[in-house]
C-alpha positions in Angstrom: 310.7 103.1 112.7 307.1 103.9 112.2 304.7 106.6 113.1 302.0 104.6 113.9 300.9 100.9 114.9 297.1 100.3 114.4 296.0 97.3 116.4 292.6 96.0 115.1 290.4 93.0 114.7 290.8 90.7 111.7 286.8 91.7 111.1 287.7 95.4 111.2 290.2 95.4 108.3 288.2 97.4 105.8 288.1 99.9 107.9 291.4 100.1 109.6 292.9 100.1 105.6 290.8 103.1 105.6 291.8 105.1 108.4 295.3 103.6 107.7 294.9 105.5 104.6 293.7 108.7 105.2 296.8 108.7 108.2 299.0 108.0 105.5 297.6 110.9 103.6 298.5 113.3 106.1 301.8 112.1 105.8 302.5 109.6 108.5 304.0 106.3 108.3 301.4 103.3 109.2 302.2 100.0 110.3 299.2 97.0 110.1 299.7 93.6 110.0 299.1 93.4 106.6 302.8 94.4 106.1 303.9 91.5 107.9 306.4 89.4 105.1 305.3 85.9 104.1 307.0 83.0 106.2 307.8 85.6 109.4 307.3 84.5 112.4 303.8 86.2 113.6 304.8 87.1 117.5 308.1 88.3 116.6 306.7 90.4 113.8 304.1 92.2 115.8 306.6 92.6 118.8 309.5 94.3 116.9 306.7 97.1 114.8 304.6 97.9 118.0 308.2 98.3 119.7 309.3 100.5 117.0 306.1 102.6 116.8 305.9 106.5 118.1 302.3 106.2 118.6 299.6 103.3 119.1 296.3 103.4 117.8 293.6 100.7 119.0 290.0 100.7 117.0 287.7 99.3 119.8 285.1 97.8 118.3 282.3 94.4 119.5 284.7 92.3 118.0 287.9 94.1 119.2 287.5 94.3 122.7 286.9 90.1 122.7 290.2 90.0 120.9 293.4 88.6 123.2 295.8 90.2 120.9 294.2 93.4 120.8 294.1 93.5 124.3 298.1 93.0 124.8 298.7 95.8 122.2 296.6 98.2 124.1 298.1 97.0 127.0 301.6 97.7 125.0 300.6 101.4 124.0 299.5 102.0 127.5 302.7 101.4 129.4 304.9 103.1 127.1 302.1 106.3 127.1 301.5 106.4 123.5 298.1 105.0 123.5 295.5 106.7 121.0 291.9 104.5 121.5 289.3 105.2 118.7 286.2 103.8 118.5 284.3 102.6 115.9 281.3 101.3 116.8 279.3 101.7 119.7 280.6 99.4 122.5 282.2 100.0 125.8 286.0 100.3 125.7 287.1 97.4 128.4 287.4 98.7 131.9 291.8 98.6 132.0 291.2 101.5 129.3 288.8 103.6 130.0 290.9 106.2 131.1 292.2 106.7 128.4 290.8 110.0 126.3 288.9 108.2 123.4 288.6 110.0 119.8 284.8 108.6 118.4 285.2 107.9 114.6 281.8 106.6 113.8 280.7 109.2 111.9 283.4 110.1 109.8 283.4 106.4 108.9 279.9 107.0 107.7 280.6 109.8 106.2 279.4 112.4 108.2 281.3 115.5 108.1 282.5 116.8 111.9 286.3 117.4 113.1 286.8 114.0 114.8 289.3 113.1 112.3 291.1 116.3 112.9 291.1 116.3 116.5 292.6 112.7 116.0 295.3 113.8 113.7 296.0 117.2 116.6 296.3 114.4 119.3 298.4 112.3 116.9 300.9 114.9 116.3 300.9 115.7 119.8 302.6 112.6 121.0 306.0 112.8 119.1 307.6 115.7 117.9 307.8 115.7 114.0 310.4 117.1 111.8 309.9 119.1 108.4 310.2 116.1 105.7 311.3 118.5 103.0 314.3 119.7 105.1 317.9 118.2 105.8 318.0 120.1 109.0 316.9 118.8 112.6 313.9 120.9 114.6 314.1 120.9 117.6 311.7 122.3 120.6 311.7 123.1 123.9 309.2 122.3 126.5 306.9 124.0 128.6 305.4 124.0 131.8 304.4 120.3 132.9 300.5 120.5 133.9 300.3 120.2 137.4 296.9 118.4 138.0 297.3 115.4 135.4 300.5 114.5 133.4 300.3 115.7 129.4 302.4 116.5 126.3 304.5 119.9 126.8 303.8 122.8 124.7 306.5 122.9 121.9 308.4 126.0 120.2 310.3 125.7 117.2 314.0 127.1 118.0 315.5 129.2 115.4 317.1 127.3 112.8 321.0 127.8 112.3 322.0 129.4 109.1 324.4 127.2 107.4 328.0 128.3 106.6 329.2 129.3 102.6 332.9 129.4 103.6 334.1 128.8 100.0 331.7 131.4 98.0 334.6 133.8 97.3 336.7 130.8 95.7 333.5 130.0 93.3 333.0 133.3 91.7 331.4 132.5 88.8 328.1 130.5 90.9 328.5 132.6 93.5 325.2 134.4 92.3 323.4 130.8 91.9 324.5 129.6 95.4 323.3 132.9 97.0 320.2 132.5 94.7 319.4 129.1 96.1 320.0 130.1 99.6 317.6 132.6 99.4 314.8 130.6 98.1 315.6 127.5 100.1 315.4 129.4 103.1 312.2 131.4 101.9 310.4 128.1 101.3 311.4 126.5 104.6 309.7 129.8 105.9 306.2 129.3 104.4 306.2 125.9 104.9 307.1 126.1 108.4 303.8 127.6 109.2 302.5 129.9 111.7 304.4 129.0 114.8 306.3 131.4 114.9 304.4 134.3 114.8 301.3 132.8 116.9 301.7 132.2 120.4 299.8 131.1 123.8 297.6 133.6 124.8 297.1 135.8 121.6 293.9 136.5 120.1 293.0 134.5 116.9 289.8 134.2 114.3 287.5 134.7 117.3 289.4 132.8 120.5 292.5 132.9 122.6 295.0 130.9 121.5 296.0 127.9 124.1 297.7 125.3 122.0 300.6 125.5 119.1 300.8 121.8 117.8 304.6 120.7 116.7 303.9 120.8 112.8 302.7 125.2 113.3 300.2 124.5 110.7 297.3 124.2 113.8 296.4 125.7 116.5 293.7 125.7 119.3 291.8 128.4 120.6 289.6 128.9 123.2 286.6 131.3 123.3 287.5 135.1 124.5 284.7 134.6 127.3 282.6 131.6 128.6 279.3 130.5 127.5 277.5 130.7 130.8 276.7 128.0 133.7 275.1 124.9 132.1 274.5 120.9 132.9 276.5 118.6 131.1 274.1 117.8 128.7 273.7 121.4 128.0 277.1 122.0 127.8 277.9 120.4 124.6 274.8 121.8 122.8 275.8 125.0 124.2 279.5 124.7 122.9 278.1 122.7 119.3 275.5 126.0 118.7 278.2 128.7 119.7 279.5 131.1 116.4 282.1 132.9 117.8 284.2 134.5 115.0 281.5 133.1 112.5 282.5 129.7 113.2 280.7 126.9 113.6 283.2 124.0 114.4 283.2 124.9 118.3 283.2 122.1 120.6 283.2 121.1 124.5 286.9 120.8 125.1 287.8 117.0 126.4 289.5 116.5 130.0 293.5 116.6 128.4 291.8 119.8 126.4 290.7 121.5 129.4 293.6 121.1 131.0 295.8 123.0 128.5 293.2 125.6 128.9 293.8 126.0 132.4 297.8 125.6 132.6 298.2 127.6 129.6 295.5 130.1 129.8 294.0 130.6 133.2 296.9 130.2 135.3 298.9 133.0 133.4 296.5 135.3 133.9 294.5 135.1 130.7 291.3 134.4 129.4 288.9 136.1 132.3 288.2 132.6 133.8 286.1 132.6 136.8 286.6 130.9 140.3 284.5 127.8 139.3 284.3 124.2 137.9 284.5 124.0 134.1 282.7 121.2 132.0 284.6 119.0 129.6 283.4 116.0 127.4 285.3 113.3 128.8 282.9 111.3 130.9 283.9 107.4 132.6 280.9 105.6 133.4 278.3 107.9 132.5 279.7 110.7 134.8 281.6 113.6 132.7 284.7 115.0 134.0 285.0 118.8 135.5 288.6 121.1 136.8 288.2 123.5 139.1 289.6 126.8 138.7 291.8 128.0 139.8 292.7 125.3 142.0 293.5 122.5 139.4 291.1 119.5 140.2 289.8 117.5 138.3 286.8 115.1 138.9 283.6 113.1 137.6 282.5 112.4 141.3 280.8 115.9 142.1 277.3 116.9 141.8 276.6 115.0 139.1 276.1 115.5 135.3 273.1 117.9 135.9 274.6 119.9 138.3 275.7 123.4 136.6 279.4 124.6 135.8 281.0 127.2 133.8 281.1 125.9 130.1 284.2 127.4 127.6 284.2 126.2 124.1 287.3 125.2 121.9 288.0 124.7 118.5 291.1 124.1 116.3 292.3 125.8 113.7 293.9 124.6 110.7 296.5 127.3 109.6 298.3 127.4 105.8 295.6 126.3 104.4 293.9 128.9 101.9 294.6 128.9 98.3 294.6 131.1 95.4 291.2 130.6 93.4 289.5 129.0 96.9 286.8 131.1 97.4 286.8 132.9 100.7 285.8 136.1 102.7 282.9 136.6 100.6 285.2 136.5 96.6 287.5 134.6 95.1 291.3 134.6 96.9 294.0 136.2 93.9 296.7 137.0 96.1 298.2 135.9 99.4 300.7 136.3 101.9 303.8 134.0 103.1 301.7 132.6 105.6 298.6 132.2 104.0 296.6 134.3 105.9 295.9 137.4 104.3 295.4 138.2 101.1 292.9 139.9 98.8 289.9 138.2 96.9 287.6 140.0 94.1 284.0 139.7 93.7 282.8 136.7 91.8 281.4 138.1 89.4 281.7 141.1 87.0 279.6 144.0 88.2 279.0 144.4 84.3 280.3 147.2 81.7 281.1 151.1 82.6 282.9 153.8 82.1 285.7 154.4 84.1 284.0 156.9 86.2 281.1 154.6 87.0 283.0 151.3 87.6 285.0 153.1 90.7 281.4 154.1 92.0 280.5 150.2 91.3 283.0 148.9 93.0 283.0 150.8 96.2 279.1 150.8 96.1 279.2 146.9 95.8 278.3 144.6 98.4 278.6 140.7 98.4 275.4 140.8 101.3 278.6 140.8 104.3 281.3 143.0 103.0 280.8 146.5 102.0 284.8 147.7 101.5 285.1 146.9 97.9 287.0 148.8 95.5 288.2 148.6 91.6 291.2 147.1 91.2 294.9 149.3 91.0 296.7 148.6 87.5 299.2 145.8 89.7 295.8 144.2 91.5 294.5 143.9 88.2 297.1 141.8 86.4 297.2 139.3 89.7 293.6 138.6 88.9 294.3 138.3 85.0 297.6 136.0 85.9 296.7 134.3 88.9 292.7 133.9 88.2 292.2 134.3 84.3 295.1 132.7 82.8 294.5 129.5 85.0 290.8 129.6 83.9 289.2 130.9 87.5 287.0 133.6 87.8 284.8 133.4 85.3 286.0 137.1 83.3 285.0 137.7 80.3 287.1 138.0 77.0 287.1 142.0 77.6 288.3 145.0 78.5 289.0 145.1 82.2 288.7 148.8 84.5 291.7 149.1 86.8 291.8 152.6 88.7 295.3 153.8 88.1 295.3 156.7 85.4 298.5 158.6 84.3 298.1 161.7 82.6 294.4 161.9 83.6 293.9 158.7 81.3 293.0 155.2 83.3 294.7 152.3 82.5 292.5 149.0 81.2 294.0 145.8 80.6 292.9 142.9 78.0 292.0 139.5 79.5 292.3 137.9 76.3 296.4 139.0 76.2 297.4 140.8 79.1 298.0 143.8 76.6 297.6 147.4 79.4 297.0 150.4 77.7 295.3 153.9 78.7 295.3 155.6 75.4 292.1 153.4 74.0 288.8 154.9 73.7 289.1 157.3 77.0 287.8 157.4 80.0 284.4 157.4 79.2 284.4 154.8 76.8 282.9 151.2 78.2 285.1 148.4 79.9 283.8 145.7 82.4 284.6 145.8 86.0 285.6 143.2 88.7 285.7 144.7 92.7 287.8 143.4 95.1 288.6 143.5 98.7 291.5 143.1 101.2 290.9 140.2 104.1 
């Protein structure tokens, strides 16, 4: 069984291999007809892998939507509900379709950075529930409230998973201590990589928003902002939403209609998120006329006032969890340490602040400001070696073959360490004798 079926015309192919690539690249498995065997029968081919498919993905493009056979796979992914449409060129999606929430790849195709693609791949992932490839063991989630306005995917928590059984450790004495060793680290790496989903939930705050959306996978989430943006026309709605920094982001966006509508089951009608008593924007328009909900109530239409008629505006944006590095650089340094889930950690400045004694290269550090942070500080003896191990010895960082500062002393003497060897000492040339210095800060 695949993932994914893409349904295309023939005069599209370059660029469904593309997209079909850069699914596969986020691990799902793609189906096109370029898979089908030599000497199988066409019909049966195409029946049996769109059949098979968890999701359905149509590129709607001028040559596309005069395509027969693109028409009956639509039609396919429609009636089974696990139709994603994308377009790819500027046309309009035929009228049986249009319903349908449509993800706009044209400028990612052209290389123009925005989150379309990711939105896509949220949407995707949305559909079908997907299990942890580097595990044995089945996930399974519960559901949610169903919507009440419009029909959508339920919101999905990851049950706890079952420890497994060692009945026979006591007759295995001498790997006893390997089995238990394993155990531990299988289950501590099926922790990290099983994101943030267990620890984020609807309704908390997060990097600037409120949190109405956990995707299956727990390595995204969507947030909404903590407060709307004010009462705008369509039009000015997306600018509004497109210009918003909330959190010192920029990626915020005019949620779509399905979007919305998580906002208000999830949000709004629990209580959270301040809304008001008033129609909300989204992005979704048919026929030139963009869709609006009303809360409290639920409604949702693109027959009101019109799109220059005001409504409340309340951005979105999605959030990619798990995904920070050691060496990236981030929160104003360079990241040398990090926690299970990937979100907190400690960077040091990019730079050395230069050469000092010891007494100088505390003042330095705490001093130190990148032009946003100000709560930098010299490095402890243990901080110190994570930058030469994690940074240095992997060739990051730019330090210099020298004497390093760290501000842990015994005995009234500080300890320096050597990024050439990793050799620590703090009986060298004192306290007052010259050593460079690196700051770093917490995040």
């Amino acid at each position: 069984m695949h993932d994914i079926f893409i349904s295309y015309s023939k005069k599209d192919e370059q660029i469904a291999q593309t997209i079909a690539e850069a699914l596969e690249k986020e691990g799902f498995d793609v189906w096109w007809d370029v898979e089908i065997p030599a000497g199988s029968t066409f019909d049966a081919v195409i029946e049996k892998a769109i059949g098979d498919a968890k999701c359905v993905i149509v590129l709607w493009s001028q040559h596309s939507i005069k395509s027969e056979w693109v028409h009956l796979e639509a039609a396919e992914g429609k009636r089974r509900n696990v139709l994603i449409p994308i377009l790819i060129a500027d046309v309009e999606i035929p009228f049986a379709f249009r319903r349908r929430q449509t993800a706009n790849l044209s400028n990612w195709l052209n290389g123009i950075s925005d989150s379309s693609f990711d939105r896509l791949i949220s949407d995707i992932r949305l559909i079908f529930p997907t299990t942890d490839k580097n595990s044995n063991e089945k996930v399974e989630f519960t559901q949610d409230e169903k919507p009440k306005p419009i029909q959508e995917q339920p919101e999905l928590k990851v049950k706890t998973l079952e420890k497994s059984k060692k009945s026979n450790i006591l007759n295995y004495k001498r790997i006893g201590g390997v089995l238990i060793l394993i155990t531990v680290l299988s289950f501590a790496i099926k922790y990290m990589l099983s994101g943030n989903s267990d620890n984020i939930k609807i309704g908390d705050s997060y990097d600037g928003g409120i949190v109405f959306q956990v995707n299956p996978n727990g390595n995204e989430i969507k947030i909404c902002a903590e407060h709307d943006l004010g009462s705008y026309n369509w039009y000015e709605a997306k600018e509004k939403c497109e210009e918003y920094s909330g959190g010192g982001h920029m990626d915020w966006y005019l949620p779509t209609k399905d979007e919305l509508n998580l906002v208000y089951n999830n949000l709004s009608q629990k209580g959270l998120g301040n809304f008001k008593d008033d129609w909300y924007w989204s992005s979704t328009e048919t026929d030139g006329q963009g869709w609006e909900q009303q809360f409290p109530e639920g409604y949702q239409q693109n027959n009101g006032g019109g799109n220059k008629s005001n409504s409340s505006v309340r951005a979105i944006r999605l959030v990619k969890l798990n995904t920070k590095k050691i060496g990236d650089q981030y929160a104003g340094g360079i990241i040398f340490q990090l926690d299970s889930l990937g979100q907190h950690g400690k960077v040091c400045s990019k730079s050395d602040l230069g050469s000092f004694n010891w007494y100088d290269a505390k003042t330095q550090s705490e001093n130190y400001s990148d032009g946003e942070y100000t709560d930098w500080y010299l490095p402890s003896r243990d901080e110190l070696n994570l930058l030469y191990n994690n940074l240095s010895q992997n060739g990051l960082g730019n330090f210099t073959d020298d004497w390093y500062w760290s501000s842990s002393e015994t005995d009234g003497k500080a300890w320096e360490q050597y990024f050439v060897n990793g050799l620590e000492q703090n009986d060298g040339g004192g306290n007052n004798s010259m050593s460079s210095v690196r700051a770093i800060r917490a995040f």
